[in-house]
C-alpha positions as CSV (number, residue, x, y, z in Angstrom):
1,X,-61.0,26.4,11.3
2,X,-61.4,30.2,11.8
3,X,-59.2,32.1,8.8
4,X,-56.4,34.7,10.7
5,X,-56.4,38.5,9.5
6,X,-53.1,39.7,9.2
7,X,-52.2,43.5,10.7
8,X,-48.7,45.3,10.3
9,X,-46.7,42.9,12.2
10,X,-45.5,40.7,9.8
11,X,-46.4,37.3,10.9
12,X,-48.2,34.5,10.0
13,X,-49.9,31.8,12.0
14,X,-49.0,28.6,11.8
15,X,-49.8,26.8,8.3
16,X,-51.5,23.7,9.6
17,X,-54.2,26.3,11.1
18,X,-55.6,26.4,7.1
19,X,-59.1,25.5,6.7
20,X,-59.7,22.3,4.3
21,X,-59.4,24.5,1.3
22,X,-56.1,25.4,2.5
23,X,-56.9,29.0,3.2
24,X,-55.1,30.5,6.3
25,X,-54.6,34.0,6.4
26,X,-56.5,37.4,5.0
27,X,-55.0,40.8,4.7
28,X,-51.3,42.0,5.0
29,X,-49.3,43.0,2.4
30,X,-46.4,42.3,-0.6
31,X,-43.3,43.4,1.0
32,X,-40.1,41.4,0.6
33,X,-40.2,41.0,4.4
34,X,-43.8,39.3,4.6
35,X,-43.3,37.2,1.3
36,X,-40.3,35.6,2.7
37,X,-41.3,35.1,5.5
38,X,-44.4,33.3,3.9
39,X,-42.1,31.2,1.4
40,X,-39.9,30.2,4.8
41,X,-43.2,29.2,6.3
42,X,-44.6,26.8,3.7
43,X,-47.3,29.7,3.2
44,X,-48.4,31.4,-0.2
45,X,-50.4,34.6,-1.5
46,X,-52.8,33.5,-4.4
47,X,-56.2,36.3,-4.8
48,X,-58.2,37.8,-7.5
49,X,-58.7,41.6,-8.7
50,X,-61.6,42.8,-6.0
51,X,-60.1,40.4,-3.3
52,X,-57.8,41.1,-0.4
53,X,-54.6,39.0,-0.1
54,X,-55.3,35.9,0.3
55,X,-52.8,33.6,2.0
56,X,-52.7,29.7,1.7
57,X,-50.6,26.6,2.6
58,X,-52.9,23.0,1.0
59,X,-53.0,20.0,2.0
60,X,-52.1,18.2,0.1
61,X,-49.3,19.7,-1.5
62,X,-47.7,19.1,-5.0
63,X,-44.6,19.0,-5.3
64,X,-41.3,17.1,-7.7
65,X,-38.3,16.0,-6.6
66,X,-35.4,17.4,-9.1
67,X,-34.4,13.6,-9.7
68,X,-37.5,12.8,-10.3
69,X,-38.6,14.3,-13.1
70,X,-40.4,12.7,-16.2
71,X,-39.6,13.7,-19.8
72,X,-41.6,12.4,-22.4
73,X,-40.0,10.9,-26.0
74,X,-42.1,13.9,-27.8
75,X,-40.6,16.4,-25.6
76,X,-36.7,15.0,-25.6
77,X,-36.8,14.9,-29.4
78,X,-38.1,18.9,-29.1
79,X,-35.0,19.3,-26.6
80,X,-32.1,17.9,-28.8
81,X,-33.4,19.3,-32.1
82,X,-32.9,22.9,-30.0
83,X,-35.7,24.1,-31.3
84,X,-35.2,27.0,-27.7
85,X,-32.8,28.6,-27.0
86,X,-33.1,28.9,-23.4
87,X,-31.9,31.8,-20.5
88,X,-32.4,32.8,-17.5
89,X,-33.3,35.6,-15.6
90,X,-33.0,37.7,-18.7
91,X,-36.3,38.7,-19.1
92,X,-38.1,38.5,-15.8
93,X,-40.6,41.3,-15.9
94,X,-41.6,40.0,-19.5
95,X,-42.4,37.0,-18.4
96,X,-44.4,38.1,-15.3
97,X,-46.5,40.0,-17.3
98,X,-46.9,37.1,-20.1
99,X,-48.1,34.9,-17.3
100,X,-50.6,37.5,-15.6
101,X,-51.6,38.3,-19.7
102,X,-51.1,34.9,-22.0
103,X,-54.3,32.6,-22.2
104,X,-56.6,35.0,-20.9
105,X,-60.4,35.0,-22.1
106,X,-62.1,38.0,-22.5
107,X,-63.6,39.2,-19.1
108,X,-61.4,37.1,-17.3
109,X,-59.3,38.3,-14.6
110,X,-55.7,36.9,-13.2
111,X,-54.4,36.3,-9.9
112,X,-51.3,38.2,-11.1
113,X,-52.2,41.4,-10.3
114,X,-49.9,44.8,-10.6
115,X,-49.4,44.5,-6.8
116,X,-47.9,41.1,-7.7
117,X,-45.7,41.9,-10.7
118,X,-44.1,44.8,-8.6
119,X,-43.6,42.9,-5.4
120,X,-42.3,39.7,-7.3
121,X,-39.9,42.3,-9.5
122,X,-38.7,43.4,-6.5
123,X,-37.8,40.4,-5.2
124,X,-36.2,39.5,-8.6
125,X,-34.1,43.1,-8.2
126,X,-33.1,41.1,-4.5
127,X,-32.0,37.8,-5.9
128,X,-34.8,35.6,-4.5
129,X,-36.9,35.4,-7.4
130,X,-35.6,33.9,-10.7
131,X,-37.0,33.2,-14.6
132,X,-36.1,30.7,-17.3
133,X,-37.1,32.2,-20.7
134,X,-38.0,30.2,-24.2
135,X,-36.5,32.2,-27.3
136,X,-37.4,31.2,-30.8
137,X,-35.8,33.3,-33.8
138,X,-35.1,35.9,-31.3
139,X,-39.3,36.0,-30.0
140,X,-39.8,35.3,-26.3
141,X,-42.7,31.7,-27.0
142,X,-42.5,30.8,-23.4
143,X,-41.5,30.7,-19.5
144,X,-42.4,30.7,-15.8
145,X,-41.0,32.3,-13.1
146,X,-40.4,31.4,-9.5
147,X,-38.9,32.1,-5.9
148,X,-35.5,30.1,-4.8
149,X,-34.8,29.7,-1.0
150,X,-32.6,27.2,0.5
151,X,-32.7,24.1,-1.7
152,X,-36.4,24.7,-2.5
153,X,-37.7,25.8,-6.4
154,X,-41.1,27.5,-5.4
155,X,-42.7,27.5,-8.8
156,X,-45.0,30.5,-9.9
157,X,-46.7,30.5,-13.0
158,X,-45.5,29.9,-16.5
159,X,-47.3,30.7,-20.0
160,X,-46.1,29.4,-23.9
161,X,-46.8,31.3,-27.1
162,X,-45.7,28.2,-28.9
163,X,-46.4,24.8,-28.2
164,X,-43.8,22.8,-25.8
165,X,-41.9,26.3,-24.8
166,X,-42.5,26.4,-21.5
167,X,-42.3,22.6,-20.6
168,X,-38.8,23.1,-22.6
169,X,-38.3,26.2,-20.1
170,X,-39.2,23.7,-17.2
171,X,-37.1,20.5,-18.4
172,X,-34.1,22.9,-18.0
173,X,-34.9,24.6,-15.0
174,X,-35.7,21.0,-13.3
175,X,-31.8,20.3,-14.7
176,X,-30.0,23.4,-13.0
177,X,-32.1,23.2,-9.6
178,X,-30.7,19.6,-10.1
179,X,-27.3,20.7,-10.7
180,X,-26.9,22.8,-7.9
181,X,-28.0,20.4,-5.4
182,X,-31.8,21.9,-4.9
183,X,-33.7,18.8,-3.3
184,X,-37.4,20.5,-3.9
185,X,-39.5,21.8,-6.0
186,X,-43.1,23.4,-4.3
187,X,-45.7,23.6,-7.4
188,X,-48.4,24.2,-4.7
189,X,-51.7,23.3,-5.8
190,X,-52.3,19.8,-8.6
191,X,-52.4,19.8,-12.1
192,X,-52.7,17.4,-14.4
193,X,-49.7,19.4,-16.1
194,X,-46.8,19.1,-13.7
195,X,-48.3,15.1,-12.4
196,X,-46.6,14.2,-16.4
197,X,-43.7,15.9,-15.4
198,X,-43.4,13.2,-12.1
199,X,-45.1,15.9,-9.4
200,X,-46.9,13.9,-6.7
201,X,-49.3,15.3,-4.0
202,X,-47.9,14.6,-0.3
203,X,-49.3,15.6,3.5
204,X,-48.7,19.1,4.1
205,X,-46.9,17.5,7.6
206,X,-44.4,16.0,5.2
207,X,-44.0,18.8,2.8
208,X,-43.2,21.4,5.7
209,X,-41.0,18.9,6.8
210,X,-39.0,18.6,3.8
211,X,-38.7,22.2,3.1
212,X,-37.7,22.6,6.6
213,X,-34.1,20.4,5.9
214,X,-34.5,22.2,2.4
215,X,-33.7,25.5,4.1
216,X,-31.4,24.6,6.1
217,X,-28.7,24.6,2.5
218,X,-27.7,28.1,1.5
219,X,-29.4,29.9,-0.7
220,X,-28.7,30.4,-4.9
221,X,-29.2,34.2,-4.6
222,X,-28.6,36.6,-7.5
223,X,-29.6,36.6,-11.0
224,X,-28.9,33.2,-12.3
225,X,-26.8,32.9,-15.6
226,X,-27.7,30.0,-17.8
227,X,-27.7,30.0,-21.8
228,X,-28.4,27.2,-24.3
């Protein structure tokens, strides 16, 4: 499969054009225009520092089902002790840059580039991207941040300072997106991680199809209020 280069028009070819790695598009840029139009799509930007953008829809694709979700007895106990308190979208550029920043080893890069933090703060500043933020004693310990479209969650990237926060950050997220009638959650690419949480891998064929009918609900735009 030949991999597209994108110019100004802000288009995309069609995702099941990726090559096996999942790779479909090179070039283009952040605006809110083209990453919405990539989220619509099933499409994604993921690159390192020294690459151009680099645009992708797998297949397979990982994704959870709000109802779905798995908690484990360890991390229900951590829940109802509230040893979190938990918000959203009260710290959004913190978290962004915890994310690009948290875990990394010495002359290792991120995909989370400065490009990315501005164009995904700017789409927080719009209403389309969200964060759920873990708070111990006052200290941010954890989070993730996403973008919400339709009824679809597309998760991000999430770090912890403290052990637990951010699966506490995404127990509570998976609860709201639950409450308010969200039917998807994209976390793009496997990990053992979110498989605990009850993610499975389906076709690409059958997740474009499901986030097609996902979109079709209106979407939960603004800064979400939620606090523990």
């Amino acid at each position: 499969m030949p991999v597209y280069r994108l110019t100004e028009e802000i288009i995309f070819p069609p995702p099941q054009l990726a090559d096996q790695t999942g790779l479909l598009a090179i070039g283009g840029d952040l605006c809110e225009e083209r990453l919405l139009l990539a989220y619509n799509a099933g499409i994604f930007p993921w690159y390192s520092e020294e690459e151009p953008i680099l645009w992708w829809s797998p297949d397979p694709r990982l994704v959870l089902f709000p109802g779905e979700i798995r908690i484990s007895k360890s991390l229900e106990k951590i829940i109802k002790k509230q040893v979190f308190d938990i918000t959203f979208d009260s710290a959004f550029e913190q978290v962004i840059n915890l994310c690009a920043s948290a875990g990394r080893r010495e002359n290792e890069g991120t995909w989370i580039l400065p490009e990315m933090i501005d164009a995904y703060c700017a789409l927080h500043e719009a209403g389309f991207a969200h964060s759920v933020e873990a708070w111990r004693d006052g200290a941010l310990s954890g989070g993730l941040y996403g973008v919400s479209l339709g009824g679809c969650f597309f998760g991000e990237s999430m770090f912890t300072l403290e052990s637990n926060a951010s699966k506490v950050a995404f127990a509570f997220l998976v609860t709201y997106l639950e409450k308010n009638s969200f039917d998807l959650i994209d976390c793009q690419v496997s990990t053992g991680h979110l498989k605990r949480f009850g993610a499975k891998e389906i076709p690409r064929s059958l997740f474009l199809k499901r986030l097609k009918k996902s979109l079709e609900a209106p979407t939960l735009k603004g800064k979400w209020r939620y606090q523990s």
